[in-house]
C-alpha positions in Angstrom: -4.3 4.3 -18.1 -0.7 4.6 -16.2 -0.4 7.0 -13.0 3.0 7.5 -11.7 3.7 8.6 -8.1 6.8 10.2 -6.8 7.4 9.1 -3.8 10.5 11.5 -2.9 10.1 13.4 0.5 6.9 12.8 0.9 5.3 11.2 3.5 3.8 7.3 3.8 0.0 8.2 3.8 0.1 11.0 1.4 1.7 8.3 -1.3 -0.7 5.2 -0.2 -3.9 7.1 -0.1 -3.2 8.7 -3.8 -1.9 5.2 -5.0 -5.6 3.8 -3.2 -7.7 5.9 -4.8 -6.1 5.4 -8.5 -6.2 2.0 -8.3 -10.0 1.6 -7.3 -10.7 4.0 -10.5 -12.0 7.0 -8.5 -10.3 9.2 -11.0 -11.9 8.2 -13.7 -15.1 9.1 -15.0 -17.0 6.0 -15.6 -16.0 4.7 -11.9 -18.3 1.7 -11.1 -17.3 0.2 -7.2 -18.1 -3.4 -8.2 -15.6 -3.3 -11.5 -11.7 -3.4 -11.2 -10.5 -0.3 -12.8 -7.7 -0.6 -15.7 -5.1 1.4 -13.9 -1.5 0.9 -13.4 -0.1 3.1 -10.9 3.7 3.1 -10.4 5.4 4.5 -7.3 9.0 5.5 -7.9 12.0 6.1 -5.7 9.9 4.3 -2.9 13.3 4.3 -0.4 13.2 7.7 -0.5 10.1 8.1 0.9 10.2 10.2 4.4 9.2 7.9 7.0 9.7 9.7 10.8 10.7 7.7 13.8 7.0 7.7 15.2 5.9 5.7 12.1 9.1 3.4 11.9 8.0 2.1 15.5 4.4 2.2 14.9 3.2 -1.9 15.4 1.6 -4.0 13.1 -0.4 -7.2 14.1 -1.2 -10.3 12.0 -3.0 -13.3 13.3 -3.7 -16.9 11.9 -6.9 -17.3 13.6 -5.6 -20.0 15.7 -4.6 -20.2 19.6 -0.9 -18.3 19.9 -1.3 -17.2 16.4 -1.2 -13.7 17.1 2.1 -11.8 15.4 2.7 -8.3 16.3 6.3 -6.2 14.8 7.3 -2.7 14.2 6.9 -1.4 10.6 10.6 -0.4 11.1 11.8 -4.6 11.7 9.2 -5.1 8.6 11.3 -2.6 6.4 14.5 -4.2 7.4 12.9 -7.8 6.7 11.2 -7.7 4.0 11.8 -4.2 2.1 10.3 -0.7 1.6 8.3 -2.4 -0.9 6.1 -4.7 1.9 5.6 -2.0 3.6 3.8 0.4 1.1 2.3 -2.8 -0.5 0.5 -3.8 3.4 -0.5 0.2 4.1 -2.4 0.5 0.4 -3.9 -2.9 0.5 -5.1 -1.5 4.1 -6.7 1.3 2.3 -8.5 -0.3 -0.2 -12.3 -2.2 0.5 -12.0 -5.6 2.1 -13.7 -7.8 -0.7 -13.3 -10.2 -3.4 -11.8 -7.6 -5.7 -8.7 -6.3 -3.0 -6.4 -8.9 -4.3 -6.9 -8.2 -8.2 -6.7 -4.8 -7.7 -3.3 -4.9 -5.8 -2.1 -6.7 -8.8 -1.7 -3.2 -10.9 0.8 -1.8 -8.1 3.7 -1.7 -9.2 6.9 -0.5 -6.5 10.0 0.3 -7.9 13.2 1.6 -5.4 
């Protein structure tokens, strides 16, 4: 099964959340939580997605798990770094359970500009 997801004018957690809740099958009928569902979901036109100032300078924080390891940047130095791609790709993997199966499942996203 194949979603796809407009992402024109609309706004960052409107797109993850939908993209979310396709990928862990909760759309589907025979959704079991402990299977990976077999769902692609596509987001097009991802640069035209309307992010606001207040989300652009929102902060996001990594850390290693060591002494000094602690990372914090803006989502709007992300997007210049790394591409509207990392950040959809970070907000939907935030949205999804934290458990053996997040890192499969992220594999059917697919992010096209």
């Amino acid at each position: 099964m194949e979603f796809t997801i407009d992402a024109t004018g609309k706004k960052l957690g409107r797109v993850t959340s939908l993209a979310a809740s396709y990928l862990r099958g909760k759309m589907d009928t025979g959704f079991a939580p402990n299977k990976i569902s077999d769902v692609k979901v596509t987001i097009v036109n991802a640069s035209k997605l309307d992010l606001s100032e207040r989300r652009l300078n929102e902060e996001l924080q990594t850390y290693s798990g060591y002494p000094g390891g602690q990372k914090i940047e803006t989502r709007g130095h992300l997007k210049d770094r790394r591409g509207i791609r990392e950040v959809i790709m970070r907000t939907v993997r935030g949205m999804l359970p934290r458990n053996k199966l997040r890192t499969d499942t992220l594999k059917n996203l697919i992010i096209n500009d």
